[in-house]
PANU-441515 format. One record per residue (C-alpha): x, y, z. Coordinates in steps of 0.02 Angstrom, whole numbers, padded with zeros to 5 digits, always signed. Example, Ala and Ser with C-alpha at 12.3 -4.5 7.8 and 13.67 -1.06 7.14 Angstrom:
REM PANU-441515
+00615-00225+00390/+00684-00053+00357/
This chain:
REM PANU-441515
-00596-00971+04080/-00462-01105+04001/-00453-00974+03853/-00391-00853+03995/-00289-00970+04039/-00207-01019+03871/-00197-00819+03839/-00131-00803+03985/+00014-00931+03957/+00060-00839+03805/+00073-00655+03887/+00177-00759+04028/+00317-00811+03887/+00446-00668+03847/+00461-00611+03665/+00630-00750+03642/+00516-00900+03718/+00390-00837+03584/+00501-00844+03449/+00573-01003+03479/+00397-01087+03491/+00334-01038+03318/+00513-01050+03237/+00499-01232+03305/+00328-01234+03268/+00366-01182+03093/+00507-01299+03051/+00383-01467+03088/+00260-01384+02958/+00394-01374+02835/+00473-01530+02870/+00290-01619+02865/+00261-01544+02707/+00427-01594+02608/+00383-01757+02686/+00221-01794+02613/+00272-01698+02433/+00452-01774+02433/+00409-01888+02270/+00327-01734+02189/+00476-01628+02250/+00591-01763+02180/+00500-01775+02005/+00509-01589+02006/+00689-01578+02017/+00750-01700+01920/+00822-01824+02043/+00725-01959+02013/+00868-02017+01867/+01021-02014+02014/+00925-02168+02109/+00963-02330+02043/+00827-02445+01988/+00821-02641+02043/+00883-02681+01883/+01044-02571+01868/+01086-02615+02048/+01074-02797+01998/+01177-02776+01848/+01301-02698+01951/+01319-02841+02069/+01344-02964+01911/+01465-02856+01824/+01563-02865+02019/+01541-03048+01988/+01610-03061+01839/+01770-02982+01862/+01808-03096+02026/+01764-03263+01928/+01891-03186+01798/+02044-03146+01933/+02006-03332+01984/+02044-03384+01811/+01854-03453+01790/+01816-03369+01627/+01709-03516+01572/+01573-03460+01743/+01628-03282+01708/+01549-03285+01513/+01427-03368+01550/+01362-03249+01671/+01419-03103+01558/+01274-03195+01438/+01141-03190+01552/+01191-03004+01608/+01185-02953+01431/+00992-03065+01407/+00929-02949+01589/+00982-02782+01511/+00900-02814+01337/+00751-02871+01409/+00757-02736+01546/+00831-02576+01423/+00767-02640+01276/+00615-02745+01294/+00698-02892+01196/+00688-03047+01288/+00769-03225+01217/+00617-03379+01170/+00622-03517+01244/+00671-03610+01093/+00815-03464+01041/+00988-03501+01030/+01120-03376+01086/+01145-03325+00901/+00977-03307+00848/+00958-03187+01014/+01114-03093+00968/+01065-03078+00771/+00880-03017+00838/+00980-02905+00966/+01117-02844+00829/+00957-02805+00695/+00883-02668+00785/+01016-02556+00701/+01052-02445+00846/+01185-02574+00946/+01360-02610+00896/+01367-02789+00793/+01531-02835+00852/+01493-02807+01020/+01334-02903+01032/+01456-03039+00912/+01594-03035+01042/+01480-03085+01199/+01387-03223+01090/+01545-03303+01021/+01635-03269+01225/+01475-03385+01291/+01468-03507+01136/+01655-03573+01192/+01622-03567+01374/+01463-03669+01353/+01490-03764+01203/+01672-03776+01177/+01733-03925+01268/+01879-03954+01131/+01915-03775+01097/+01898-03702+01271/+01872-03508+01289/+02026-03390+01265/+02073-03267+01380/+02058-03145+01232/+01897-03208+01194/+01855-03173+01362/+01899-02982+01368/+01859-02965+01203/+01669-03016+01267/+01684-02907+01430/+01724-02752+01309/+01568-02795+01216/+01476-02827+01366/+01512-02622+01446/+01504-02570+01265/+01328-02661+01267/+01264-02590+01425/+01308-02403+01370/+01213-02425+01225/+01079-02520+01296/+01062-02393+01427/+01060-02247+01331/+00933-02320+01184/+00799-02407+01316/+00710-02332+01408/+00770-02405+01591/+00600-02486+01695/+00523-02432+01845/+00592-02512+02008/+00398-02565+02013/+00404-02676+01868/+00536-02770+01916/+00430-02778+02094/
């Protein structure tokens, strides 16, 4: 009797009501479906590469930070972070991280052996954080400094292009 019921409901409906029901019905299949598959759907179509890992949104926000210590006339700060932006992305791009007991040169002469980076960019980002840190009678230049930023974006590009850029789960 409730199946004679429930068949009844159905003959009740007109042919539009019908429609609408299963087109509905339809649509929260499909949309349950890319749902659960999204990451495979994703993978599938390539768009994984548009969505920014942890690390190139955080080298984003220093590069941001750079350029306002620089307006403020603080290239001393502003090297010094462009150093530690340029240490993230070889670690994170390259898999090239700095000892403990590594100077800034000996990290830039590992960095600048590899073969596939520009010398005189790694060179210009060593020698930009060597005066900022070190140079207390020879402070840094603003020349030095953009000389340094260049080397920094010229760095990244490369780095970027010759790692292979980690998982946001890595950096998790």
């Amino acid at each position: 009797m409730i199946r004679m019921n429930g068949t009844k409901l159905f003959a009740q409906l007109e042919v539009p009501q019908l429609i609408f029901i299963f087109t509905f019905g339809a649509l929260i299949i499909v949309g349950f479906l890319l749902f659960y598959f999204r990451q495979q759907i994703i993978d599938a179509l390539g768009i994984s590469s548009a969505k920014k890992t942890i690390l190139e949104q955080e080298i984003e926000q220093r590069l941001v930070q750079i350029r306002q210590l620089a307006r403020q006339q603080m290239f001393r700060e502003a090297a010094v972070l462009m150093w530690q932006t340029m240490t993230l992305a070889s670690e994170g791009f390259l898999g090239v991280g700095r000892a403990p007991n590594e100077s800034a040169r000996q990290l830039g002469v590992k960095l600048m052996n590899r073969g596939d980076l520009d010398p005189s960019a790694i060179n210009a980002i060593v020698i930009a954080f060597e005066k900022a840190r070190y140079g207390l009678n020879t402070p840094l230049t603003t020349q030095e400094f953009k000389d340094g930023l260049s080397g920094l974006h010229q760095f990244l590009q490369a780095a970027t292009s010759v790692g292979s850029i980690s998982t946001e789960e890595e950096y998790q």
